[in-house]
C-alpha positions in Angstrom: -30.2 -20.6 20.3 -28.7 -22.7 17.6 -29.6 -25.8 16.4 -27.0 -28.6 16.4 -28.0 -31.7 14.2 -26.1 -35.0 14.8 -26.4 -37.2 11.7 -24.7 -40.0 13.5 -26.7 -40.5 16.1 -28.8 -43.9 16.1 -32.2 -43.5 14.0 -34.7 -43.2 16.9 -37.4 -42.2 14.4 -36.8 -46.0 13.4 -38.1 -47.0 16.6 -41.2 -44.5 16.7 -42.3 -46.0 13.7 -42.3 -49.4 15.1 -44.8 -47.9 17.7 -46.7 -46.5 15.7 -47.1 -49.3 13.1 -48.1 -51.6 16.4 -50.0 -49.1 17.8 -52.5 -48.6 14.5 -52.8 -52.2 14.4 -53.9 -52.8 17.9 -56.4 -49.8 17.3 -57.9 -52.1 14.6 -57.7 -55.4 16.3 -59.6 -53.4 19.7 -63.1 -52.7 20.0 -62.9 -49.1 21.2 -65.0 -46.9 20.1 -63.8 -44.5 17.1 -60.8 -47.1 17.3 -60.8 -46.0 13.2 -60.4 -42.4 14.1 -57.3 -43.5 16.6 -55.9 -46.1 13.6 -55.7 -43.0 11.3 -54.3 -41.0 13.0 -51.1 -43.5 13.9 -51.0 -44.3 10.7 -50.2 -40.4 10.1 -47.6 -40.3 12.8 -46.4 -43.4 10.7 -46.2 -42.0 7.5 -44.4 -38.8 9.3 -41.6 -40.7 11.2 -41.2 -43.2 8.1 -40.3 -40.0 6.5 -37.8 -39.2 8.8 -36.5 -42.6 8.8 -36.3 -42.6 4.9 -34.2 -39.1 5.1 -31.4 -40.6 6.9 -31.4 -43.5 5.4 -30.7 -41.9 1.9 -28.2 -39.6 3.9 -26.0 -42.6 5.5 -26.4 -44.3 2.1 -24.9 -41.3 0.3 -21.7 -40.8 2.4 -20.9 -44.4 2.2 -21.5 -46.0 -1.6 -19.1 -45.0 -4.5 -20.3 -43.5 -7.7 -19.2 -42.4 -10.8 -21.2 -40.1 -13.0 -21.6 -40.7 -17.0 -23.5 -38.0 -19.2 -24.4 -38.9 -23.0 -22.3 -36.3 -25.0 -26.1 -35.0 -26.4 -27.3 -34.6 -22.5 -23.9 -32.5 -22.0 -24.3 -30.5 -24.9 -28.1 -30.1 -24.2 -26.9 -29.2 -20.2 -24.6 -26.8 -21.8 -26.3 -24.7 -24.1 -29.0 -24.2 -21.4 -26.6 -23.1 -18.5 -25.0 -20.8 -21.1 -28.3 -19.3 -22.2 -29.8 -19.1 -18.2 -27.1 -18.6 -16.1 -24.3 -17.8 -18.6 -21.7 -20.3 -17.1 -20.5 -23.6 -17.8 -21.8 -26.9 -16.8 -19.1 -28.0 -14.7 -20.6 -31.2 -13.6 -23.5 -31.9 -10.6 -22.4 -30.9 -6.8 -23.4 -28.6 -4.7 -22.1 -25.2 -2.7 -20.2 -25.5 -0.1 -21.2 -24.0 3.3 -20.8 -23.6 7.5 -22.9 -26.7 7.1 -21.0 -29.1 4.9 -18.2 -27.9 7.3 -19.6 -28.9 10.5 -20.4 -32.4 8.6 -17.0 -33.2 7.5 -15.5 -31.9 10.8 -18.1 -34.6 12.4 -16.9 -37.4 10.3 -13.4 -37.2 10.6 -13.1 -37.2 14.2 -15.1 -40.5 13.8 -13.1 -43.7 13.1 -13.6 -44.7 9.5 -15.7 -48.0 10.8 -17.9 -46.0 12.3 -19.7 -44.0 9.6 -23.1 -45.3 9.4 -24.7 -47.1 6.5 -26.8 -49.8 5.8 -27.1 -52.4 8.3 -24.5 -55.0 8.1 -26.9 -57.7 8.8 -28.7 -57.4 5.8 -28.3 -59.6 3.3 -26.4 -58.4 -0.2 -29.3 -58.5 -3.0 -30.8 -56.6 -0.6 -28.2 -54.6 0.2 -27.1 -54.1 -3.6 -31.3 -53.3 -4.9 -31.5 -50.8 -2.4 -28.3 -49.4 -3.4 -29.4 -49.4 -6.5 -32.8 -47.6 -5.8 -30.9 -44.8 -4.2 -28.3 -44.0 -6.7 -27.6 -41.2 -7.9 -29.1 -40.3 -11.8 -26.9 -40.7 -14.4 -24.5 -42.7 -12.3 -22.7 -46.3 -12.3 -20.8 -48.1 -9.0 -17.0 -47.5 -9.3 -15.6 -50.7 -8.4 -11.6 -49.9 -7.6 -12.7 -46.4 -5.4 -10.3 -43.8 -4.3 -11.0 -41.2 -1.3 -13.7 -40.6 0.9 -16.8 -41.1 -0.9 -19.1 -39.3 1.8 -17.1 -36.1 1.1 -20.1 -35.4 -2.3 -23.0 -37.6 -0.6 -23.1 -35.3 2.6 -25.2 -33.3 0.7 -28.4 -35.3 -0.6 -29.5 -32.4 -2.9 -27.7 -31.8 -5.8 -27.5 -28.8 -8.6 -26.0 -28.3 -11.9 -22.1 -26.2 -10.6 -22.2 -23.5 -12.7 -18.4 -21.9 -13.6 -19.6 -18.3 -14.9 -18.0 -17.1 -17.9 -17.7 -13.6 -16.7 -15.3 -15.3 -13.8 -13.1 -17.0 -17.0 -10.9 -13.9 -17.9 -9.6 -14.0 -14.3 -7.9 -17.4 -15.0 -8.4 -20.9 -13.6 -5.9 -23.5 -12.1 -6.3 -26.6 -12.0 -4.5 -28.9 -9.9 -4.7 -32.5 -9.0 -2.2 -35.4 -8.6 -1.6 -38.2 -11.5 -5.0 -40.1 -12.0 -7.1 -37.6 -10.0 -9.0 -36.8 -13.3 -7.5 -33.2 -14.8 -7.9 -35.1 -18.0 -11.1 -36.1 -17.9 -12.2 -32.6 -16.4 -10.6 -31.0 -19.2 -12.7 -33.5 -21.9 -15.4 -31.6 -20.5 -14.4 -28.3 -20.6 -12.9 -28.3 -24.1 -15.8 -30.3 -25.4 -18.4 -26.9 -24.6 -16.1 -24.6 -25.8 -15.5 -26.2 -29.2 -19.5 -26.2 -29.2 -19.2 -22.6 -28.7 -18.6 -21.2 -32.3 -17.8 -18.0 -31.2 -14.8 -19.3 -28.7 -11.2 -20.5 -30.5 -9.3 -23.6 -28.2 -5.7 -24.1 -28.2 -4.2 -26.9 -26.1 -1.1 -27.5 -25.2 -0.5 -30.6 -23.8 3.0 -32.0 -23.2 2.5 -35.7 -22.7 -0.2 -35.8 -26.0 -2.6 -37.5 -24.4 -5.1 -40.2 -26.8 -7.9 -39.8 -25.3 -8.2 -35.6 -24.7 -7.0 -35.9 -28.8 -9.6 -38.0 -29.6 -12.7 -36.1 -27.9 -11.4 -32.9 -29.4 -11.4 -34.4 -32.7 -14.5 -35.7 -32.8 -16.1 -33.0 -31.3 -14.4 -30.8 -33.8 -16.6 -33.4 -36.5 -19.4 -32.7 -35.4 -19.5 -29.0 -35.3 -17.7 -28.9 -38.7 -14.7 -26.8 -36.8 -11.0 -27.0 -38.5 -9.0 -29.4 -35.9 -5.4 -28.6 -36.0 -2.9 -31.0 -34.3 0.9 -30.8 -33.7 2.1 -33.7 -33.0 5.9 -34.3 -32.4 6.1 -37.9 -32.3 4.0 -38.1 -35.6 5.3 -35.5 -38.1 3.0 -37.4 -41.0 -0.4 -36.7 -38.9 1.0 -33.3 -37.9 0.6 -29.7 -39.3 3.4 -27.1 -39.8 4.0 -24.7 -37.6 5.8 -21.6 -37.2 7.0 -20.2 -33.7 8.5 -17.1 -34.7 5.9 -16.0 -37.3 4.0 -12.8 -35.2 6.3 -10.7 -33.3 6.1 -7.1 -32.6 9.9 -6.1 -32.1 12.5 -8.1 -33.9 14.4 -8.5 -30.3 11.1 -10.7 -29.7 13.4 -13.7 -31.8 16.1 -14.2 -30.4 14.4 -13.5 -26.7 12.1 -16.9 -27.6 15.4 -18.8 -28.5 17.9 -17.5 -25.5 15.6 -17.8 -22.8 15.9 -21.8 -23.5 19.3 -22.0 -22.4 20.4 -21.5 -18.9 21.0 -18.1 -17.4 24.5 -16.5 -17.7 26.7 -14.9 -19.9 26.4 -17.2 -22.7 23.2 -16.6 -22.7 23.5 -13.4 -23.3 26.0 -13.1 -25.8 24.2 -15.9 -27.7 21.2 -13.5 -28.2 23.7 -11.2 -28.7 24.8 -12.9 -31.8 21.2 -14.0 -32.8 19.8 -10.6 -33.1 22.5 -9.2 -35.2 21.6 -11.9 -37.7 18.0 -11.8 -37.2 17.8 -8.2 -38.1 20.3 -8.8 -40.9 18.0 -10.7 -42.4 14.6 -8.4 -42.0 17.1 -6.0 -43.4 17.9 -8.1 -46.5 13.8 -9.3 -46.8 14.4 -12.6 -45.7 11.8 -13.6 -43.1 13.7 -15.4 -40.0 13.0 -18.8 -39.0 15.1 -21.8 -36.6 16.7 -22.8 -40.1 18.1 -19.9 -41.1 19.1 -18.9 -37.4 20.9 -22.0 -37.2 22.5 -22.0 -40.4 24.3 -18.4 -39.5 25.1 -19.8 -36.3 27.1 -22.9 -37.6 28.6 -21.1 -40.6 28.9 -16.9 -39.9 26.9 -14.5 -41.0 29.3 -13.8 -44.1 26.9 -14.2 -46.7 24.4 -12.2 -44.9 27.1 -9.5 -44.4 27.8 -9.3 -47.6 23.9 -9.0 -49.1 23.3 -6.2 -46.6 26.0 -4.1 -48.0 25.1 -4.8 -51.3 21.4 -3.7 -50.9 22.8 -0.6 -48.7 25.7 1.3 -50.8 23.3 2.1 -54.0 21.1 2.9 -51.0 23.0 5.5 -49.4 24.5 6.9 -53.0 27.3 5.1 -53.7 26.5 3.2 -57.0 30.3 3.1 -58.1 31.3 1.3 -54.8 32.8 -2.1 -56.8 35.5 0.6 -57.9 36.0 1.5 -54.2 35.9 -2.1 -52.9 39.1 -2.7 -55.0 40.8 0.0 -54.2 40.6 -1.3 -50.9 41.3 -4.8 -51.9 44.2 -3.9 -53.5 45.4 -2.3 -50.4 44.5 -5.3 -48.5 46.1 -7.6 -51.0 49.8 -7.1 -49.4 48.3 -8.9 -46.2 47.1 -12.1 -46.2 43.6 -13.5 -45.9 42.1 -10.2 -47.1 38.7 -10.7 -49.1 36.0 -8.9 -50.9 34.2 -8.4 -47.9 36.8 -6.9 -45.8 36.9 -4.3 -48.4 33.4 -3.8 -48.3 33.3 -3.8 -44.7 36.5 -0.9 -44.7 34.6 1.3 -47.2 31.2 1.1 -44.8 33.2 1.6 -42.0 35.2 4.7 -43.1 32.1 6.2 -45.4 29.3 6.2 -43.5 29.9 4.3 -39.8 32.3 6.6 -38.6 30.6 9.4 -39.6 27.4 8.1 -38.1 25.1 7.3 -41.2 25.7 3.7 -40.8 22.5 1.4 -40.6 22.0 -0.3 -37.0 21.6 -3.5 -39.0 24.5 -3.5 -40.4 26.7 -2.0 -37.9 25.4 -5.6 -36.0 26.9 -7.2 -38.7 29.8 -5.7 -39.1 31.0 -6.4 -35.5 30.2 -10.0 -35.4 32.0 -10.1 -38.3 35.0 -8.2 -37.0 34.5 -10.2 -33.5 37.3 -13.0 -32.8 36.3 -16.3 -34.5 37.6 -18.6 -31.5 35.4 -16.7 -29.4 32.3 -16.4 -31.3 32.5 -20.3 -31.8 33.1 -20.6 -28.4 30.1 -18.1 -27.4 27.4 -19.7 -30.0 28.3 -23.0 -29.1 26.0 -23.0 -26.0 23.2 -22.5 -28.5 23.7 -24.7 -31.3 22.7 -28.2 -29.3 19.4 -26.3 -29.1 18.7 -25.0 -32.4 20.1 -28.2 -33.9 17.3 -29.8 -32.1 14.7 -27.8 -33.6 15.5 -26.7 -36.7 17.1 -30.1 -38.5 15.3 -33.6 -39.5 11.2 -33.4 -39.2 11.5 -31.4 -36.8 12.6 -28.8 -38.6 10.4 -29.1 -41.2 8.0 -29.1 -38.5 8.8 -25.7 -36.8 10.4 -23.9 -40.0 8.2 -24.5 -42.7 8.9 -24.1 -46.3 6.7 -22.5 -47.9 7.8 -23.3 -51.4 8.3 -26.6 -51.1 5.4 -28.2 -53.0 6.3 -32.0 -52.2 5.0 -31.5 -49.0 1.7 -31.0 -48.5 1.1 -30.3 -44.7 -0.6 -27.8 -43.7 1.2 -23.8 -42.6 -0.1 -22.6 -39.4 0.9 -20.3 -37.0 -1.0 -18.8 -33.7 -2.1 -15.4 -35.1 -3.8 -17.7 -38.3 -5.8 -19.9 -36.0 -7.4 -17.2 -33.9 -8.4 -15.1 -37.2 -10.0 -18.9 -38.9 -11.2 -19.5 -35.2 -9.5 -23.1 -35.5 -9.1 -25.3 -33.0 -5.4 -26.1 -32.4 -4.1 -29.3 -30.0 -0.1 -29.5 -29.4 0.8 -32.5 -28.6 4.4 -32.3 -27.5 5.7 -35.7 -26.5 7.2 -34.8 -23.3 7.8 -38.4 -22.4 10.4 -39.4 -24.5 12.2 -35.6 -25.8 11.3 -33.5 -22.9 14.0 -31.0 -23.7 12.4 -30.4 -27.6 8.9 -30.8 -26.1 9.5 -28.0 -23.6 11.4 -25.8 -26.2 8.8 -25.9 -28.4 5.7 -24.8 -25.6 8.1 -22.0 -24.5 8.3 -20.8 -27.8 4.7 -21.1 -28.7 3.5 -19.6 -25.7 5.8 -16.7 -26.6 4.1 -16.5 -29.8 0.5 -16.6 -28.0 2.2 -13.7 -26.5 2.9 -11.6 -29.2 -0.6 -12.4 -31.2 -1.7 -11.2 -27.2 -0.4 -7.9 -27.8 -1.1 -7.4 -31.1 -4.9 -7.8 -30.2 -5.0 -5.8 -27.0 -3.3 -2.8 -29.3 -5.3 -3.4 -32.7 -9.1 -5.1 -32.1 -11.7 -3.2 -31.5 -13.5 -6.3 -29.9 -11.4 -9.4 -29.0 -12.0 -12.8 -30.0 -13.1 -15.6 -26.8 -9.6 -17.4 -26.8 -9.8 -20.3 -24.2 -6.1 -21.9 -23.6 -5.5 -24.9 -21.8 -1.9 -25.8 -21.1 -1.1 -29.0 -19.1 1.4 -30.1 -16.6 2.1 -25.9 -17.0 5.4 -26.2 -14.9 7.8 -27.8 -18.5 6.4 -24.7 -20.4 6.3 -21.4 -18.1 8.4 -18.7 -19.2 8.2 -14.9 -19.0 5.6 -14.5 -21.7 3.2 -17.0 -19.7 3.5 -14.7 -17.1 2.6 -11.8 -19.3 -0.1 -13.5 -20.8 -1.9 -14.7 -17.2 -1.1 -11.0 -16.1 -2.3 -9.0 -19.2 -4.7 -11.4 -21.5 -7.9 -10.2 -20.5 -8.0 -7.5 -22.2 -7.0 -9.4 -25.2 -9.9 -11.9 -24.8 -8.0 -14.8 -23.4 -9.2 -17.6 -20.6 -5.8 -19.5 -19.7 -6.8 -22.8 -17.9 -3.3 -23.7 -16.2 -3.2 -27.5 -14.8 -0.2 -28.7 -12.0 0.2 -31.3 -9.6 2.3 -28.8 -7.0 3.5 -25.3 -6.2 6.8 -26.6 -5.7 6.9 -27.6 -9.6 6.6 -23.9 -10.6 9.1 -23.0 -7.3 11.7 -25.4 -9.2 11.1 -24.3 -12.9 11.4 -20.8 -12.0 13.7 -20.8 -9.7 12.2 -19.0 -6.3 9.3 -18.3 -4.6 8.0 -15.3 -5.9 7.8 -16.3 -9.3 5.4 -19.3 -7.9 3.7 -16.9 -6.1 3.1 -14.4 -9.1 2.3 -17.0 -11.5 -0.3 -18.8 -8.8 -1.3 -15.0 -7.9 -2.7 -14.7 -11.4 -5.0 -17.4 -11.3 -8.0 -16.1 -10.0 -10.4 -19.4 -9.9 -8.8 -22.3 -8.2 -10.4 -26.2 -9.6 -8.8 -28.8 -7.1 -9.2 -32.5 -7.3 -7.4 -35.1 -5.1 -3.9 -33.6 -4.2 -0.8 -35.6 -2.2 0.8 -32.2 -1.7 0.0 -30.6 1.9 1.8 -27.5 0.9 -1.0 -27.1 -1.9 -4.2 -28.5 -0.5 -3.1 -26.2 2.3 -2.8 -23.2 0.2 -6.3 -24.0 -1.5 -8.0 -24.0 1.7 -7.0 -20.8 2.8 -8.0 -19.1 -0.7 -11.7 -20.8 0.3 -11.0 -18.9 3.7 -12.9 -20.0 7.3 -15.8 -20.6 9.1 -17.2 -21.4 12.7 -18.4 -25.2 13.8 -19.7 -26.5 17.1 -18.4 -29.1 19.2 -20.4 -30.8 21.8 -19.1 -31.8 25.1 -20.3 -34.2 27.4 -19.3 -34.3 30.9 -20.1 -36.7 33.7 -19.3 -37.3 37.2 -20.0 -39.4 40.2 -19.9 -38.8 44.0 -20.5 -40.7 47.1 -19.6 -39.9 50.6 -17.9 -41.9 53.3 -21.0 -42.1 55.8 -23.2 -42.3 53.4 -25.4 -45.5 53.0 -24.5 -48.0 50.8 -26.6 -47.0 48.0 -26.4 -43.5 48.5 -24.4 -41.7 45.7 -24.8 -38.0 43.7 -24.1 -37.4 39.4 -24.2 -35.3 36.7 -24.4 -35.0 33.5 -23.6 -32.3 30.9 -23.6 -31.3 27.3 -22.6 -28.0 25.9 -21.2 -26.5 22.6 -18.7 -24.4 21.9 -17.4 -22.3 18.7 -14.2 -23.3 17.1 -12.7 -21.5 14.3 -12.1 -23.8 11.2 -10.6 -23.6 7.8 -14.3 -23.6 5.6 -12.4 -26.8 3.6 -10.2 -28.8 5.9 -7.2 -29.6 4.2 -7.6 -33.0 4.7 -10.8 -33.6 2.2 -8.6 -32.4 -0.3 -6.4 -35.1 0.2 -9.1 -38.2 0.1 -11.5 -36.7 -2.8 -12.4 -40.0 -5.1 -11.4 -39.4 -9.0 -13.4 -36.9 -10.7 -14.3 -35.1 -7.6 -13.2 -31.3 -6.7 -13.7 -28.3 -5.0 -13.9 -24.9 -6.9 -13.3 -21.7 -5.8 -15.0 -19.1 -7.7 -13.1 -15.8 -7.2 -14.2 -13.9 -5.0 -17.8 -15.7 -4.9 -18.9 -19.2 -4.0 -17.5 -22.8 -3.1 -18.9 -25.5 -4.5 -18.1 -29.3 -4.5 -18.8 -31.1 -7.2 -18.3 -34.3 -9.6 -17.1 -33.9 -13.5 -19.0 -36.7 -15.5 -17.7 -39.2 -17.8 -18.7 -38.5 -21.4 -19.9 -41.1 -23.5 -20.5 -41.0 -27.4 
């Protein structure tokens, strides 16, 4: 036999006390004997249904008054490092897990109409009403006068617990997905604010719309743990660092792949890495170290110069220290046509002296055939490229992404992702989406390919790998392959990607189909949801939290009287059963009307829990 409460039902414990309370006082007032004995004892059954009274009281209290939670920055840190030491999580705010229970609740309330929900009396008057509100509130909390959602969806449950996101859980990958002002912002505050406490954890944020207060928390906390804070900062080059995007690769192809995959797919695309990595490895070949500057400056003017450098460094190379003498032989051959040049000699003596006969250099043989290629079309080709690279390697820009290092008048900073993770720095991006989307997305795709790379280098080369927590915002402007790779592969190299958007369909449209979404969304293992306006999502969120059974009671009456029968004469029933019902464990509509700051975390492949993400203050 289960037993079915109904919250909603009148409080007819309210009236029992009543009774009771009359009843001990006529046991005083009579002059039966042991009246006393009788007075206590009503007095007990007082004190008991008083109890009861009080219990759903509190309850209808809770699911109808809006609060906000605020937490001292020294009670969060305090919270923190005891969770971390006892339970080995993070404090994730106060809630509670999510059960058949909490189900069966909710289910209750929403077939009710919104008027109905029970709270305090509405006769009574409003000091009263606002002391008792007062008495009642939650600790740590403050009324939130301009309320969003359903504020019964966290009081349903009047006993409360510290929500614990395990660290061991982390590695799996989190997403975190809410709607403009649901609180992803203030959620992350609190999650970047323990790890930077956490000296053995290195933060990098990516954040494309730079947002003031997230930069100032993680600057101050940075203060007070004595922790290097790096920030990026496109709008701002004076406040900014330098920093290089192409600095750690693995394969040289790794270059050009950051750079093409920023233009659209097609043939241009192709041939424009085509081009790139000829010159990039031109240069490796030569000792220069490629960067955006020197990319773009062989994409506007040839790779001439380059060409010729190579060939110099390779002839005494190969054993040809007399090659001048060659090289005008050949010129002078060349001399009866016009336009010939030093370099096509050079070019004909590589060519017939060690290319054709296959001890050639791959470098160089790249070379060689962009500079043989028709100039028209190369133009034509590399065009589709340069809008890009002008972008981001010219103006502060520039000096932003492709830093110099030997120029002394400027006295900013040289970082790059491989450099942070070693000094365990703390690195913010702020990249300005709002007014240069196309740079600011450029610049994440790049960086997160360069995450990438310092990814593989640590999975291949550390023995133990360093805690790397990465937070990317609005994820959808900056997902590329390497994302991918990193949310698929960067547990073993120690890193916990927190990836925040508002829908699926904003991955379904930056990557062009379904399964992309799906792999990318497949990949995140622990699911954080505040208040969504997307069905789609909120739907896909509560089948991740899977289903449950409720009970639904119904009542069924009738009425009978017969023709002959006398007037009063008539036959009823009456009726009540339950029944199971299958139901989603999270109906999709509480995901929908959560207040700010509220969410529901799913815990892969563990618990639910529902819970509230504070407001820091200090």
């Amino acid at each position: 036999m289960h037993h079915y409460i109904n919250h909603f039902r009148p409080i007819y414990e309210f009236r029992a006390a009543i009774g009771w309370l009359l009843a001990a006082a006529l046991m005083l007032l009579s002059d039966m004997p042991s009246a006393g004995y009788f007075s206590l004892f009503c007095v007990g059954m007082l004190l008991f249904r008083s109890t009861q009274v009080w219990r759903a009281l509190k309850f209808r209290l809770a699911i109808s008054t809006k609060w906000l939670a605020v937490l001292p920055i020294e009670a969060l840190l305090a919270l923190s490092a005891r969770i971390r030491k006892t339970d080995d999580a993070m404090y994730l705010g106060t809630g509670f897990e999510w059960t058949q229970k909490h189900c069966q609740i909710a289910h209750d309330i929403l077939r009710m109409p919104s008027s109905d929900i029970p709270g305090l009396p509405r006769w009574l008057p409003q000091p009263i009403v606002e002391r008792v509100e007062k008495l009642l509130a939650p600790a740590g909390s403050i009324a939130d006068h301009s309320p969003q959602g359903k504020s019964w969806i966290h009081g349903m449950e009047p006993k409360k617990i510290q929500v614990p996101f395990h660290y061991k859980a982390m590695p799996g990958h989190t997403s975190v997905s809410g709607t403009t002002g649901s609180g992803k912002t203030r959620t992350y505050e609190v999650i970047s604010t323990q790890v930077i406490h956490n000296p053995n954890d290195v933060l990098i944020v990516i954040d494309p719309k730079n947002d003031g207060e997230w930069v100032a928390r993680v600057k101050r906390e940075c203060e007070r743990t004595g922790r290097k804070f790096l920030y990026w900062k496109q709008a701002a080059p004076s406040q900014s660092i330098r920093l290089n995007p192409l600095e750690n690769w693995s394969q040289p192809s790794e270059i050009p792949t950051r750079i093409a995959q920023l233009m659209e797919e097609g043939p241009f695309r192709q041939f424009a890495f085509l081009f790139i990595d000829r010159a990039v490895k031109g240069e490796l070949y030569v000792g220069d170290k490629p960067n955006l500057r020197s990319i773009l400056q062989y994409a506007q003017n040839g790779i001439n110069n380059l060409l010729d450098r190579a060939l110099q460094r390779f002839f005494p190379e190969a054993g040809k220290p007399d090659w001048e003498e060659e090289v005008m032989g050949y010129m002078q051959q060349a001399g009866q046509r016009p336009g010939g040049t030093r370099l096509d000699g050079m070019a004909r003596l590589y060519i017939e002296r060690f290319s054709d006969k296959g001890n050639g250099h791959e470098a160089i043989d790249g070379l060689i055939a962009t500079f043989q290629h028709d100039r028209d079309h190369y133009g034509r080709i590399i065009a589709s490229a340069l809008p890009l690279l002008q972008m981001l390697a010219t103006g502060e820009t520039g000096l932003m992404l492709a830093p110099k290092a030997d120029d002394f008048d400027d006295d900013r900073e040289i970082w790059d992702i491989d450099k942070v993770i070693k000094q365990k720095a703390v690195l913010y991006v702020g990249a300005d989406s709002l007014s240069n989307s196309m740079v600011a997305q450029a610049v994440m795709s790049m960086l997160l390919a360069d995450i990438a790379s310092v990814a593989g280098s640590i999975y291949n080369f550390y023995k133990k790998p360093p805690e790397i927590v990465l937070i990317v915002d609005e994820a959808a402007e900056a997902i590329n392959e390497q994302m991918l790779q990193i949310l698929n592969k960067g547990r073993g190299a120690g890193f916990k990607a927190f990836v925040a958007y508002q829908t699926r369909s904003d991955f379904t449209a930056k990557l062009g189909n379904v399964a992309k979404m799906q792999q990318v969304l497949g990949n995140l293992n622990n699911q954080l949801v505040l208040r969504l306006e997307d069905i789609d999502t909120a739907e896909w969120f509560c089948e991740k939290a899977g289903t449950t059974a409720i009970r639904n009671v119904v009542v069924s009456s009738s009425t009978s009287t017969g023709t002959e029968a006398h007037v009063g004469e008539f036959s009823g029933s009456v009726s009540r059963s339950t029944q199971l019902e299958k139901a989603p464990l999270i109906p999709h509509e509480l995901i929908m009307q959560l207040p700010n700051l509220q969410y529901f975390l799913r815990i892969s492949g563990g618990s639910v829990y529902q819970g509230r993400i504070p407001i820091i203050q200090g």
